[in-house]
Backbone as ProteinMPNN parsed JSONL, in Angstrom:
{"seq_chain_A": "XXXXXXXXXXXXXXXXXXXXXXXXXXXXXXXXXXXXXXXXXXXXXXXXXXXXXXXXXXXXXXXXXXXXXXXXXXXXXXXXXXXXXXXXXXXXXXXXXXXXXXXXXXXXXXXXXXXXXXXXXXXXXXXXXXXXXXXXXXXXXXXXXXXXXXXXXXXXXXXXXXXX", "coords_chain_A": {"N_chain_A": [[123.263, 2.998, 59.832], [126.117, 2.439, 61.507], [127.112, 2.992, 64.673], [129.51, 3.743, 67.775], [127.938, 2.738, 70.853], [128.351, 4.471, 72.935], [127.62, 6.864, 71.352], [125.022, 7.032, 70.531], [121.522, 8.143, 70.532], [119.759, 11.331, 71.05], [121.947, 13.571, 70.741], [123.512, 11.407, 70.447], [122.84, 11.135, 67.706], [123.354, 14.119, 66.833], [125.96, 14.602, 67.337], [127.592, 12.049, 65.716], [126.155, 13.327, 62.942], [128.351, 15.278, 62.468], [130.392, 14.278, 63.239], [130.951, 12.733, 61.574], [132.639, 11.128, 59.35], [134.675, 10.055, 61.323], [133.721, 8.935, 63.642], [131.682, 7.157, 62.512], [131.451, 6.076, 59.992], [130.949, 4.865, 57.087], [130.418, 1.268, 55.737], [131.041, -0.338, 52.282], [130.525, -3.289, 50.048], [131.964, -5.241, 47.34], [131.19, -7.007, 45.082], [132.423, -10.127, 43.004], [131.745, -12.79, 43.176], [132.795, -15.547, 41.666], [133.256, -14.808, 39.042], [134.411, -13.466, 36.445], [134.844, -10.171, 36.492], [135.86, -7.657, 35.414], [135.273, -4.844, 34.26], [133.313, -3.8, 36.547], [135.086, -3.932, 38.778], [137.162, -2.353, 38.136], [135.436, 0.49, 37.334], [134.419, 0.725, 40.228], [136.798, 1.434, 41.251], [136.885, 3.772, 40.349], [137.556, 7.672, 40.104], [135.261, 9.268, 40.368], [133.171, 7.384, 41.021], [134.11, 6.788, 43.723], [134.034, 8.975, 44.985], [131.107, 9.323, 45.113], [130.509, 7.393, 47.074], [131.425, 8.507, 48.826], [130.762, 10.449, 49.394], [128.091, 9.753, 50.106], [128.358, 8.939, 52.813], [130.399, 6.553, 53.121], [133.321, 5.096, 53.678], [135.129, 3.248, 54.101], [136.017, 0.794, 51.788], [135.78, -2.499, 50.832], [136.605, -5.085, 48.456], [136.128, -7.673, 46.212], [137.357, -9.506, 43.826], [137.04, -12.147, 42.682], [138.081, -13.9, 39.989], [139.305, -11.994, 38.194], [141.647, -9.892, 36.326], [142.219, -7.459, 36.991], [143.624, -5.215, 39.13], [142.974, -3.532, 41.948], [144.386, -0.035, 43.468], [145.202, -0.55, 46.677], [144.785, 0.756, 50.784], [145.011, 3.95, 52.174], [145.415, 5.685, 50.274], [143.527, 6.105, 48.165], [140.585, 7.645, 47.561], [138.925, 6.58, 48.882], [139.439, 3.933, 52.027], [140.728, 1.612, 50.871], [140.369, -2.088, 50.95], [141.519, -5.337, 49.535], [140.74, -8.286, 47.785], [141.095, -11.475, 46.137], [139.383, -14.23, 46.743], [137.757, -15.709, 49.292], [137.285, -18.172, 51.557], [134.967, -17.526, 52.623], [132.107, -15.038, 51.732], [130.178, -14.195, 53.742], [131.197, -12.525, 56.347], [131.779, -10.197, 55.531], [129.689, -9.73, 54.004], [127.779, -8.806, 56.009], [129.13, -6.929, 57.649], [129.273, -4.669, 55.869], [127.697, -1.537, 54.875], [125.833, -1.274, 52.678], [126.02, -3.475, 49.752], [127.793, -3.679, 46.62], [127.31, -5.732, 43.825], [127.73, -8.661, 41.328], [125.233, -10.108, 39.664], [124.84, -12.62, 40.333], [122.766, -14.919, 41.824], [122.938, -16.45, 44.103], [124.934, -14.903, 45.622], [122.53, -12.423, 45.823], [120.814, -13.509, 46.873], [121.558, -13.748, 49.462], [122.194, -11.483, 50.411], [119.949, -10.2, 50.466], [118.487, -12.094, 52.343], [120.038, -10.902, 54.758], [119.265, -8.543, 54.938], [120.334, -6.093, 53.539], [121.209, -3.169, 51.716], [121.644, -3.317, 48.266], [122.825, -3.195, 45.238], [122.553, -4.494, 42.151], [124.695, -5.012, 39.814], [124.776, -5.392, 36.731], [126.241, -7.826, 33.735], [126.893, -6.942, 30.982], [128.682, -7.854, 29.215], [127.828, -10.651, 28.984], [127.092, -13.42, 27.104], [123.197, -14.452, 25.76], [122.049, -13.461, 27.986], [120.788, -13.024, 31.051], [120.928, -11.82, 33.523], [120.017, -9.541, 33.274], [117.764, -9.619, 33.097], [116.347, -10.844, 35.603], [118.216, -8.687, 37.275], [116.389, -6.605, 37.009], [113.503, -7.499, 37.691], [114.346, -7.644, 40.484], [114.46, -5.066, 41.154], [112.094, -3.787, 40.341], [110.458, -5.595, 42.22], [111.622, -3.975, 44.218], [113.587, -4.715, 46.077], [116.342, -4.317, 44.903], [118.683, -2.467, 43.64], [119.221, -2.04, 40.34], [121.449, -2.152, 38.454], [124.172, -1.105, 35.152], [127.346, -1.109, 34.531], [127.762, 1.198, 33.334], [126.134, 2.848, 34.309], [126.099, 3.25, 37.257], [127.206, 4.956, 38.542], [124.906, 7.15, 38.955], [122.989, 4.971, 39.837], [123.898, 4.588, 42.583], [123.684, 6.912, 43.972], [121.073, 7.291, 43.652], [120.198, 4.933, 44.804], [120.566, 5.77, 47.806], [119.08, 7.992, 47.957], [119.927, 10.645, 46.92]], "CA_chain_A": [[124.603, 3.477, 60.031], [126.581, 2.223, 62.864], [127.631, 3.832, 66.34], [129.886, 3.589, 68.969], [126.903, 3.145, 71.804], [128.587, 6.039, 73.293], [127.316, 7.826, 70.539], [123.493, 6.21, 70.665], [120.609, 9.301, 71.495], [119.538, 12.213, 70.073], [123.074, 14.139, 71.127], [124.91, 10.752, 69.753], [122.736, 11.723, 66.179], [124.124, 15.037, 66.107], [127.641, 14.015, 67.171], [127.45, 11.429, 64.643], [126.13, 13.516, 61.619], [128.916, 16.308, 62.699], [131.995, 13.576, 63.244], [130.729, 11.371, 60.512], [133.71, 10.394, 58.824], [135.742, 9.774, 62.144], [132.859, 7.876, 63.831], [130.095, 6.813, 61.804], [132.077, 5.871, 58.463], [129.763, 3.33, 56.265], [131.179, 0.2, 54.267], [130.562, -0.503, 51.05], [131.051, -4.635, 49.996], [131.359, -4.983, 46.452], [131.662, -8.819, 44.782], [131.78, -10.794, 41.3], [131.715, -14.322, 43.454], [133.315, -16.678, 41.397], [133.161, -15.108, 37.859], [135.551, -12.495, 36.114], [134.02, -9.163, 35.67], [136.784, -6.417, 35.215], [134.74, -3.683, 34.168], [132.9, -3.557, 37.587], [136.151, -3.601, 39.34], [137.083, -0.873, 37.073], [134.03, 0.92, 38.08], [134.354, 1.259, 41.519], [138.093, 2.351, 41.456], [136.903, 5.456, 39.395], [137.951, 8.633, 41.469], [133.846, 9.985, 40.335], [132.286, 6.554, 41.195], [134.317, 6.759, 45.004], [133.924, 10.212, 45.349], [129.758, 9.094, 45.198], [130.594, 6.638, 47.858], [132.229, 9.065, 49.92], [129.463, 11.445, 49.631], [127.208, 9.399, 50.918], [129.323, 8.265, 54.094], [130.747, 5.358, 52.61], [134.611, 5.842, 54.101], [135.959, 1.578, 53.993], [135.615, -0.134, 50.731], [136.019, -4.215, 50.573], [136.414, -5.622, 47.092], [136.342, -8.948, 46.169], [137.474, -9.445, 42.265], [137.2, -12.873, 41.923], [138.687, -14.564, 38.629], [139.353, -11.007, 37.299], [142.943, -9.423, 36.352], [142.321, -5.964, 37.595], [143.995, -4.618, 40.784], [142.82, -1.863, 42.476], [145.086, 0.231, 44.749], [144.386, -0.588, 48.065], [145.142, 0.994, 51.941], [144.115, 4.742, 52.546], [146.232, 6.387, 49.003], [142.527, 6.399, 47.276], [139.463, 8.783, 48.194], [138.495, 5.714, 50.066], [140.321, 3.198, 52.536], [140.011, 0.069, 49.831], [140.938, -3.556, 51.321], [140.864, -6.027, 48.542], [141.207, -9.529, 47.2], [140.136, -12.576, 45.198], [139.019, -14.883, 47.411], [138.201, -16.096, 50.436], [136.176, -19.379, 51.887], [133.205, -17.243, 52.896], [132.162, -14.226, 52.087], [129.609, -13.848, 54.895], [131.418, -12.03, 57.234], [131.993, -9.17, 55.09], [128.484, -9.07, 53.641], [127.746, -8.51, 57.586], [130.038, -5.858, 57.445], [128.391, -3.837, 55.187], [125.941, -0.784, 54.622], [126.31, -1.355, 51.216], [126.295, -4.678, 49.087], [127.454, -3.518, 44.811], [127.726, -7.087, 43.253], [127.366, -8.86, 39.965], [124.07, -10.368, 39.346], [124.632, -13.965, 40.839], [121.519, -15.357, 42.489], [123.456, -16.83, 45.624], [124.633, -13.011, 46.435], [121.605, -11.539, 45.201], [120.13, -14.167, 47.729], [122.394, -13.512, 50.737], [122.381, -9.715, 50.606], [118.527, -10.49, 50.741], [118.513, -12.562, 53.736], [121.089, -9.984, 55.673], [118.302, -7.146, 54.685], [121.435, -5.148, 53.127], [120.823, -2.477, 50.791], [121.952, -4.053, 47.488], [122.683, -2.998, 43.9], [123.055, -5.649, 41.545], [125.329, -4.787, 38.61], [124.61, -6.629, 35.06], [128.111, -7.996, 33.345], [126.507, -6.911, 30.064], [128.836, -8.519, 28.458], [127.736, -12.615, 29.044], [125.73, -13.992, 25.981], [121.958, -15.009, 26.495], [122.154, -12.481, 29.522], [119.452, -13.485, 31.597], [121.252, -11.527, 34.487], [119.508, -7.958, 33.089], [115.855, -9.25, 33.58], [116.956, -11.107, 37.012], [118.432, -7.715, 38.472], [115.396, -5.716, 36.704], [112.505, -7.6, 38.381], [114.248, -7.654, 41.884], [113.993, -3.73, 41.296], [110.748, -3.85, 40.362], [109.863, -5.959, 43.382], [111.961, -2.669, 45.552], [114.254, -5.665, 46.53], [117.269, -3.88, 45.368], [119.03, -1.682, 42.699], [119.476, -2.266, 38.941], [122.438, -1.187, 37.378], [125.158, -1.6, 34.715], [129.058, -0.389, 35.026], [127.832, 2.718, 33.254], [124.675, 3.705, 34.717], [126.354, 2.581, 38.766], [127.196, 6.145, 39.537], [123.77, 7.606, 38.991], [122.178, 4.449, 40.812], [124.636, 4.894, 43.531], [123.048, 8.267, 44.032], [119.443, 7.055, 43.112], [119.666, 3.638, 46.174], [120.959, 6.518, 49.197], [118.42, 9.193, 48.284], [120.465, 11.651, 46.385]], "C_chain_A": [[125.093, 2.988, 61.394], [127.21, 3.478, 63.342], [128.128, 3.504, 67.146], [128.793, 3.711, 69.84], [126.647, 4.192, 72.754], [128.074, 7.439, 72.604], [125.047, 7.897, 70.061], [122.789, 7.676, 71.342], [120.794, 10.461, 70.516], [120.723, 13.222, 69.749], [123.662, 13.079, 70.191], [124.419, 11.063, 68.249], [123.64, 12.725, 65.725], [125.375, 14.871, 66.174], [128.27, 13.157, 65.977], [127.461, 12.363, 63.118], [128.094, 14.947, 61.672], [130.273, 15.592, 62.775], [131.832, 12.217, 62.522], [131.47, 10.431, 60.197], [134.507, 9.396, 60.313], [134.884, 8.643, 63.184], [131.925, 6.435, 63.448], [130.495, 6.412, 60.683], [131.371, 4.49, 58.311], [131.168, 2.524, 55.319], [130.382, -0.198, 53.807], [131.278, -1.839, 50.826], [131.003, -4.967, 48.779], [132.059, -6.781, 45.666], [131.224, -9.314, 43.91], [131.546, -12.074, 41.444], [132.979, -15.025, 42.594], [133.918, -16.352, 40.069], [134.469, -14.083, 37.74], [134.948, -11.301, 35.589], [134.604, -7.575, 36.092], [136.055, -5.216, 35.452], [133.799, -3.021, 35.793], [133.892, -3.467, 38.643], [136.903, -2.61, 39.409], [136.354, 0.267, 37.737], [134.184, 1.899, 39.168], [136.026, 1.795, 41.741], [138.261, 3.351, 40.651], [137.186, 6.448, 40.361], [135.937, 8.839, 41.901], [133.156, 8.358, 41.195], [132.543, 6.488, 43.624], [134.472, 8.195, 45.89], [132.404, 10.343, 45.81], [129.806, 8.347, 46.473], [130.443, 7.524, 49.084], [131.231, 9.643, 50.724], [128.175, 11.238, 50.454], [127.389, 8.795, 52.242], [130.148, 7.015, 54.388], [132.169, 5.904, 52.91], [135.727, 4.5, 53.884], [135.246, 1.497, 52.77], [136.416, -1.528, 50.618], [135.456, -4.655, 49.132], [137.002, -7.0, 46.701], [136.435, -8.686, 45.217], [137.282, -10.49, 42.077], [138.474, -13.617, 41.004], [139.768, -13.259, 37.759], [141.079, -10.771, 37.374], [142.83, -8.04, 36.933], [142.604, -5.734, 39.199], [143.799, -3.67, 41.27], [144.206, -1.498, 43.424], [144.758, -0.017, 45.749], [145.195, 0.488, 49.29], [144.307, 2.751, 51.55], [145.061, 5.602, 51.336], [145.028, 6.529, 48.126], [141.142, 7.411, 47.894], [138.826, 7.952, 48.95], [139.441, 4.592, 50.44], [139.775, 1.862, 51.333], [140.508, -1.016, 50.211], [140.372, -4.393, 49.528], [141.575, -7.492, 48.2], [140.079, -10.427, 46.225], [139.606, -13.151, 45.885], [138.931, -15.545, 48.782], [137.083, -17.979, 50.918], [134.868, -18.521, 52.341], [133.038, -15.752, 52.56], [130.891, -13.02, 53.105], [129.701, -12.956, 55.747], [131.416, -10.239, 56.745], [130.901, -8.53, 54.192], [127.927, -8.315, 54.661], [128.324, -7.373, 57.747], [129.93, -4.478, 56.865], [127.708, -3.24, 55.131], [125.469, -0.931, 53.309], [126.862, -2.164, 50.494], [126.534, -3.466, 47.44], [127.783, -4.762, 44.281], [127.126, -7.745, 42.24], [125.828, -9.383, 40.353], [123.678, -11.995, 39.662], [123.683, -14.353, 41.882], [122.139, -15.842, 44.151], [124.04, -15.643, 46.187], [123.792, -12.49, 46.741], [120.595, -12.359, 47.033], [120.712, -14.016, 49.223], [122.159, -12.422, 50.99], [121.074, -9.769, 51.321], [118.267, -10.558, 52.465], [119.161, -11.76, 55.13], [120.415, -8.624, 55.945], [119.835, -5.613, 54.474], [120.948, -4.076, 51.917], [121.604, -2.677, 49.674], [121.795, -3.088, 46.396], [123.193, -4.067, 42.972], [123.451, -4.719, 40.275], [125.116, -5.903, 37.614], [125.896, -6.851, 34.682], [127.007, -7.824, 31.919], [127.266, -7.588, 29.091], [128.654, -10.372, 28.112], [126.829, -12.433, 27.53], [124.722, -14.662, 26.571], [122.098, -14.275, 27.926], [120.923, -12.177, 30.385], [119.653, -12.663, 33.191], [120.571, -9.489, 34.213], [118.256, -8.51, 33.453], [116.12, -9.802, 35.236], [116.872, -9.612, 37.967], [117.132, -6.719, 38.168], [114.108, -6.057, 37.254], [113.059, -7.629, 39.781], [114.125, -5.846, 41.936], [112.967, -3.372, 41.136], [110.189, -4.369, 41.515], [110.599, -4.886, 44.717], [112.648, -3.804, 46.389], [115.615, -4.583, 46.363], [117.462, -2.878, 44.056], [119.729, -2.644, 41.365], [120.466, -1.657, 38.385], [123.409, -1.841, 36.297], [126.625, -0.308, 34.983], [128.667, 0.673, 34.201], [126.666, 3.354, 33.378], [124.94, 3.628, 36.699], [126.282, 4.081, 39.413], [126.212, 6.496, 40.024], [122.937, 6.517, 40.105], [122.646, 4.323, 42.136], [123.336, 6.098, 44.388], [121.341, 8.299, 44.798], [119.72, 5.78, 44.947], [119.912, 4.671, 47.447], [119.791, 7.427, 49.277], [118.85, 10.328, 48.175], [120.421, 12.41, 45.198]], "O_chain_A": [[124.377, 3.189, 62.374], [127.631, 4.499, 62.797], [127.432, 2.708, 67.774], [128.383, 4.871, 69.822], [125.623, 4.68, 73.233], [128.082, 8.594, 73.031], [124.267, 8.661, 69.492], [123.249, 8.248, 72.331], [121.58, 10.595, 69.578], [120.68, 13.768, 68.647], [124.273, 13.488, 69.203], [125.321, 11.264, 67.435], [124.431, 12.637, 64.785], [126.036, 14.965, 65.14], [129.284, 13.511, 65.376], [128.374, 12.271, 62.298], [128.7, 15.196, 60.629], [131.27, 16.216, 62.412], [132.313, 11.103, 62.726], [131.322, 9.242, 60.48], [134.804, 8.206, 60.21], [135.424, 7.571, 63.459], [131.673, 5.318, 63.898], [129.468, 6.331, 60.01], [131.259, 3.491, 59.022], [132.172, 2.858, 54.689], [129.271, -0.485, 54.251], [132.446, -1.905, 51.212], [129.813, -5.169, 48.539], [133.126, -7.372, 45.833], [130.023, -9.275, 43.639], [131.213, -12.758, 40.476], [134.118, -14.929, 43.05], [134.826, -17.063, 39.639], [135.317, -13.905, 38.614], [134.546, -11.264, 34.426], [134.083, -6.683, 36.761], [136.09, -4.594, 36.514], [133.736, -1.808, 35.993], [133.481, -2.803, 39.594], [137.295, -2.03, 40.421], [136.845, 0.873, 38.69], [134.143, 3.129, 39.219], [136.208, 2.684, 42.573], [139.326, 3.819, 40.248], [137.065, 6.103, 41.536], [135.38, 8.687, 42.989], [132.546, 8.66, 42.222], [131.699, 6.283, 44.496], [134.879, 8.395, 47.035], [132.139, 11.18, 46.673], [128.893, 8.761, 47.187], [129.667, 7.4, 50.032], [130.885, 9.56, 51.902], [127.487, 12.001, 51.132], [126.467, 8.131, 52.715], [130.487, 6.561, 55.481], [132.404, 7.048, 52.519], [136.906, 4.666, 53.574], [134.123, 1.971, 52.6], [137.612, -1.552, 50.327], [134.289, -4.614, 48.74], [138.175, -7.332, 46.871], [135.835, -7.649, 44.938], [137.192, -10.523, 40.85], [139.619, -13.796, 41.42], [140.686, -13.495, 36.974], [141.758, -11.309, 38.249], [143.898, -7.696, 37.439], [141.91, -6.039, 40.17], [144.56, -2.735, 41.021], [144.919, -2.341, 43.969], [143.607, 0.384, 45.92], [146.193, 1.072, 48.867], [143.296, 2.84, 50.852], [145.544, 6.536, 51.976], [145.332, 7.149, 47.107], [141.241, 7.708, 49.084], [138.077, 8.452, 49.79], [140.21, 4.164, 49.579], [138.646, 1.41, 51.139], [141.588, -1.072, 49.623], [139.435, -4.178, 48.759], [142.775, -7.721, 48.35], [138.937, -10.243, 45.806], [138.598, -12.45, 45.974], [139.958, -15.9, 49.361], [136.275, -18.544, 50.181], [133.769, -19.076, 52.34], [133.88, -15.056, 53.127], [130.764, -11.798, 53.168], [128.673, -12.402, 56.136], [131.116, -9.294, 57.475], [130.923, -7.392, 53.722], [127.55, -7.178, 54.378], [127.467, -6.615, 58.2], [130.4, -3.431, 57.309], [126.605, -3.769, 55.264], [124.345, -0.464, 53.122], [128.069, -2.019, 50.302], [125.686, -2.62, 47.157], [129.011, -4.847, 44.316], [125.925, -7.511, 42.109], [125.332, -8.976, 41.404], [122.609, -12.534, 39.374], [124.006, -13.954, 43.0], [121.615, -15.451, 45.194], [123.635, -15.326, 47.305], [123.813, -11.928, 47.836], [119.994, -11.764, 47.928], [119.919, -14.297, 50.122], [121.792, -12.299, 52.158], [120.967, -9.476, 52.512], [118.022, -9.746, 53.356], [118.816, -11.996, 56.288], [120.748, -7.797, 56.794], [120.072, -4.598, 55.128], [120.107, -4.568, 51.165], [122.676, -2.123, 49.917], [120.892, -2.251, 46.419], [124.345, -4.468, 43.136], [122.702, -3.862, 39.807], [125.297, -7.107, 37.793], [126.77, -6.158, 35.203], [126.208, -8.758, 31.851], [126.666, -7.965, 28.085], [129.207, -11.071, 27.263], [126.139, -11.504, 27.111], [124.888, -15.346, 27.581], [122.279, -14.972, 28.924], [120.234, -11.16, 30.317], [118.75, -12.783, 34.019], [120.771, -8.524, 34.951], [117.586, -7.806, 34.209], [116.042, -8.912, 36.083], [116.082, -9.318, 38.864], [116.813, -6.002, 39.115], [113.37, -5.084, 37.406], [112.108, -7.645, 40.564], [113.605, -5.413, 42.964], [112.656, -2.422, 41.855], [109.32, -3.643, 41.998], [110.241, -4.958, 45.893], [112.23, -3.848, 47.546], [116.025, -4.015, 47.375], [116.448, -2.514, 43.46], [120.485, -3.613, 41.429], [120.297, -0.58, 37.813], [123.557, -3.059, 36.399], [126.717, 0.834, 35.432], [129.578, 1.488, 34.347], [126.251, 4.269, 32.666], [123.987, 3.946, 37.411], [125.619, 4.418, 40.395], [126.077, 6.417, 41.245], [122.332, 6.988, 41.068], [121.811, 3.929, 42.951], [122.413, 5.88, 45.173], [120.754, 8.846, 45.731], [119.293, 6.141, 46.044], [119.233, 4.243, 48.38], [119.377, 7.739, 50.394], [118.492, 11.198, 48.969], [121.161, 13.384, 45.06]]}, "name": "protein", "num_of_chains": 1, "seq": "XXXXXXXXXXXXXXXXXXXXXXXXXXXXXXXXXXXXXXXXXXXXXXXXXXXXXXXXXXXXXXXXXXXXXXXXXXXXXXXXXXXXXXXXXXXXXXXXXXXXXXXXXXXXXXXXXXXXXXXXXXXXXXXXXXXXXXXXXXXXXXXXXXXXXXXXXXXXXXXXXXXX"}
């Protein structure tokens, strides 16, 4: 969790857990790369799925959509502040950014999040054919790499990757 350094020490803990939101607020980075995968866009602009967010100190949400047609609301009118777009030339800065990678199942994410040591849930697009992206995100959970989910099991693993 980040801290103002002013807030750093066993005093800046309790200050911290006690002015959470107004200090200490976690982001959540959530990204389909390149492809089009609505339903996970969907998803995370549920009130229940950002109400889980919230809960766990998650207060910014950054959403990349991609290819997709779905628009979330964005600015501070949702149970979380939501920035959002399709694309950008990198999205590096905003994996960095992050306490909290949720993103499709693409190996060059899956591989970045990695490298950044981010706490990761990979979402399946259950709907591709030959869907080779369910055993993919199911052995990096098995190897305790990251979280396994699909757009209707996310809440619960939401829950399940924080320790709730």
């Amino acid at each position: 969790m980040r801290q103002p350094s002013s807030l750093r020490g066993s005093t800046g803990e309790l200050l911290c857990s006690f002015f959470f939101e107004v200090f200490c607020g976690m982001r959540a980075f959530v990204t389909v790369g390149s492809t089009q995968f609505d339903e996970l866009i969907m998803a995370v602009d549920d009130e229940g799925v950002q109400k889980a967010l919230r809960g766990i100190g998650v207060n910014e949400l950054t959403v990349q959509y991609g290819r997709g047609r779905y628009r979330m609301t964005t600015g501070r009118g949702n149970v979380l502040n939501v920035e959002a777009y399709d694309f950008k030339p990198s999205l590096h800065d905003d994996m960095i950014a992050a306490d909290l990678i949720i993103s499709h199942a693409g190996a060059g994410t899956m591989l970045e999040s990695l490298r950044l040591g981010k706490r990761l849930i990979v979402v399946v697009n259950e709907s591709l054919m030959e869907n080779h992206q369910a055993e993919l995100a199911e052995e990096m959970e098995r190897s305790n790499h990251s979280y396994a989910a699909t757009v209707s099991t996310l809440l619960d693993v939401i829950k399940r990757a924080v320790g709730i």
